[in-house]
Backbone as CSV, one residue per row, in Angstrom:
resi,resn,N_x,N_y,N_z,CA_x,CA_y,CA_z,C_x,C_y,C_z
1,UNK,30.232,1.147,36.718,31.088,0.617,35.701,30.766,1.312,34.374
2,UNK,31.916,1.681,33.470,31.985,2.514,32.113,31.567,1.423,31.144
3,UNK,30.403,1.602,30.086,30.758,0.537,29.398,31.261,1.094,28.248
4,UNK,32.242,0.668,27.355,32.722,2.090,26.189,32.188,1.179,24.925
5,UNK,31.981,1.910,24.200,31.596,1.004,22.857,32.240,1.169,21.247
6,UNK,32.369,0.081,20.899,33.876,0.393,19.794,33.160,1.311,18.901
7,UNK,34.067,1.616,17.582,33.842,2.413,16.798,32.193,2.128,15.951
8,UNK,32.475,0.666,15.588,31.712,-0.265,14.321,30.230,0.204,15.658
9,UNK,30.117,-0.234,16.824,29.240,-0.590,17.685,28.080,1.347,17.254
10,UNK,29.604,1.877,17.564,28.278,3.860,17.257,28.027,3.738,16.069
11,UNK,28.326,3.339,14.963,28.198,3.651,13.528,27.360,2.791,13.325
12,UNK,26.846,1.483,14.115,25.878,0.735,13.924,24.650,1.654,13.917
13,UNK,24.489,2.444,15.042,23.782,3.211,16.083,22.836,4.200,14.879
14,UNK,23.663,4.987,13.784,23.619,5.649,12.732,23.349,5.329,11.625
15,UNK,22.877,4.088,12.069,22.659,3.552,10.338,21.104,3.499,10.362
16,UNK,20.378,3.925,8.776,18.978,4.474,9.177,17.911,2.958,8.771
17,UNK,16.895,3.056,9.697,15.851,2.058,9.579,14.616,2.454,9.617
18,UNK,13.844,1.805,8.683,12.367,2.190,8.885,11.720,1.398,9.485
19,UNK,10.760,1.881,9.807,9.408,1.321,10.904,8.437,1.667,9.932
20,UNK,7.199,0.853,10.273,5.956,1.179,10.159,5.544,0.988,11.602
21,UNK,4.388,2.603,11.836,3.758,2.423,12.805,2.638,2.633,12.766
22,UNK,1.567,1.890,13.816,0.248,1.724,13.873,-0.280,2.182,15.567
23,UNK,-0.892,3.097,15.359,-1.425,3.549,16.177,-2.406,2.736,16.695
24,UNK,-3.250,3.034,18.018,-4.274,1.847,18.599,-5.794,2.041,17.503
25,UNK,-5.492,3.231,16.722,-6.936,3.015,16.149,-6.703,2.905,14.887
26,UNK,-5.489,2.338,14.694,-5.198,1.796,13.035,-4.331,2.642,11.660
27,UNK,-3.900,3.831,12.690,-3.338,4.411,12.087,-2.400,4.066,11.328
28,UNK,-1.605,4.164,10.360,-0.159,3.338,10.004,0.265,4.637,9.325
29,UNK,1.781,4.678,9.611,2.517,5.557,9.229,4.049,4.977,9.125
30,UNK,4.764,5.571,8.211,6.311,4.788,8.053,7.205,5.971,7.446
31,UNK,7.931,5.746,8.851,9.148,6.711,9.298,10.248,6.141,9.590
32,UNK,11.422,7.085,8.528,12.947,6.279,8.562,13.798,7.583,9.446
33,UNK,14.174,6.532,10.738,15.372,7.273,11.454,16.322,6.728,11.844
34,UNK,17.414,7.227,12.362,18.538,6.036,12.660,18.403,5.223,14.165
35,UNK,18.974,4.089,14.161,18.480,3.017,14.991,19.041,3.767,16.270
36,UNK,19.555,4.340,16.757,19.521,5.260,18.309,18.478,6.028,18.488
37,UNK,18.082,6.746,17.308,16.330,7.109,17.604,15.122,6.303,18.101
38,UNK,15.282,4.888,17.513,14.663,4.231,17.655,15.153,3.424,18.848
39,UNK,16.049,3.140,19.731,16.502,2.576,20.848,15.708,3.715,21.633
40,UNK,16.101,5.078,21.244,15.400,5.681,22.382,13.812,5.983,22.216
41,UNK,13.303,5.810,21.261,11.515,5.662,21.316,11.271,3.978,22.279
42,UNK,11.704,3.427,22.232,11.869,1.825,22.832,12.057,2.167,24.369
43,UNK,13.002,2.313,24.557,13.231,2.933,25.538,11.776,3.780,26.879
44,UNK,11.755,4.863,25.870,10.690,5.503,26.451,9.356,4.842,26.584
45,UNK,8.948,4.147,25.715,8.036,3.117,25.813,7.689,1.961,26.899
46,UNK,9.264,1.409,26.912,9.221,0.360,27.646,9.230,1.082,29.339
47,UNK,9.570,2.252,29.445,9.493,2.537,31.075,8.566,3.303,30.979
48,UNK,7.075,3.404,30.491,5.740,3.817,30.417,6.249,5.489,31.092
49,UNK,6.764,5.987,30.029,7.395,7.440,30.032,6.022,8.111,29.287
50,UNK,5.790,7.181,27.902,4.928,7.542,27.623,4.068,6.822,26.340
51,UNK,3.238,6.795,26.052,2.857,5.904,25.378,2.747,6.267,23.304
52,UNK,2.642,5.333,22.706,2.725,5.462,21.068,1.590,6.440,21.101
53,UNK,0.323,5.839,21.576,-0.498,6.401,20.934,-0.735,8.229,21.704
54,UNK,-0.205,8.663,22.713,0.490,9.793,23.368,1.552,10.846,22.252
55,UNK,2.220,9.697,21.520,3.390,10.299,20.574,2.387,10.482,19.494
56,UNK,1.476,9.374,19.251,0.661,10.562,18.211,-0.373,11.533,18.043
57,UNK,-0.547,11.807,19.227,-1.477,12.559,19.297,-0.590,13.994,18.795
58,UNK,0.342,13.900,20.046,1.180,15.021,19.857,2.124,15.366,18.639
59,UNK,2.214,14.351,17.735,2.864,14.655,16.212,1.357,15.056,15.782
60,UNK,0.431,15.093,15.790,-0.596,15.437,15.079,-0.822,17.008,15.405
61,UNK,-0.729,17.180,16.670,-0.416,18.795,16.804,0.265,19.266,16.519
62,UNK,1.377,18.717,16.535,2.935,19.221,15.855,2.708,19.670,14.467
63,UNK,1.927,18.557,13.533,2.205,18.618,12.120,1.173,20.288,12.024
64,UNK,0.030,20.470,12.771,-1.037,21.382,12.568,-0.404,22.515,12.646
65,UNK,0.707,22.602,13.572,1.043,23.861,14.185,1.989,24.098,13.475
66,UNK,2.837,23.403,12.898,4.036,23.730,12.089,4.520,23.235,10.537
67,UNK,3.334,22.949,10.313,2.985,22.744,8.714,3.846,21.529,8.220
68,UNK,4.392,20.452,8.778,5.472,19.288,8.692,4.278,18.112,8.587
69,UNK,5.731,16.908,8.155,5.508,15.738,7.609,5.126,14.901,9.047
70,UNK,4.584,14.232,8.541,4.070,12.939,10.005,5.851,12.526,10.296
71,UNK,6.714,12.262,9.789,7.803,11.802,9.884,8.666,13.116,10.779
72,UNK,8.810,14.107,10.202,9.631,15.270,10.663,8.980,15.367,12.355
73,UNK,7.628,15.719,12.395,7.027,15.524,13.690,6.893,14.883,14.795
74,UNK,7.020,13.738,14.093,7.035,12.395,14.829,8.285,12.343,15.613
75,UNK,9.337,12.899,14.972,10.928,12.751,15.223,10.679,13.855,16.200
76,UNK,10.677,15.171,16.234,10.558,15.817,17.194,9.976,15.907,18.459
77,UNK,8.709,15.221,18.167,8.098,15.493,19.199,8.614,14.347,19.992
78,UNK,9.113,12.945,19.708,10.080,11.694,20.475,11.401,12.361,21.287
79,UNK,12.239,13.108,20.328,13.582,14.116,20.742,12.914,14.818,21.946
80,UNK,11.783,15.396,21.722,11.226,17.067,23.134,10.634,15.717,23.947
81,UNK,9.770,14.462,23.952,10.053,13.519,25.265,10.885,13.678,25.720
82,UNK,11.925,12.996,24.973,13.575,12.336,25.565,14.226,13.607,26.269
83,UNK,14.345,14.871,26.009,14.951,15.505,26.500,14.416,15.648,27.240
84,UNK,13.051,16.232,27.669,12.213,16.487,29.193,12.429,15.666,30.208
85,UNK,12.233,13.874,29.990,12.921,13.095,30.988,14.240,13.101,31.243
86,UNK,14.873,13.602,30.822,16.423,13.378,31.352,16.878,14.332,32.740
């Protein structure tokens, strides 16, 4: 079954929200992306794809290797999950 979703429902999808996040050893960091980014970090989470503290390890390499913000990194390296599982 298709489920289609109205206009208001995607533009919800696009509208941007911040988080604060805390890593298991207390890290805290606060990153604004739009709420489909964040459905799909949820997502990946909830079907132990992979774990927060996994996403930060790997934004921490990210930021080393490519001179970026905990935020810019963070976003990428969630996007290069999501695409690998699909």
């Amino acid at each position: 079954m298709i489920n289609f979703m109205t206009e208001r429902e995607m533009e919800d999808l696009l509208v941007s929200e911040r988080r604060e996040l805390v890593s298991s050893g207390g890290d805290r960091q606060v990153v604004t992306a739009d709420r489909l980014f964040w459905l799909r970090l949820d997502l990946l989470l909830q079907a132990f794809i992979t774990t927060l503290d996994d996403v930060y390890r790997y934004t921490y390499m990210d930021m080393a290797a490519q001179n970026t913000s905990f935020a810019d990194s963070f976003k990428a390296v969630v996007v290069y999950i999501d695409n690998r599982v699909q």
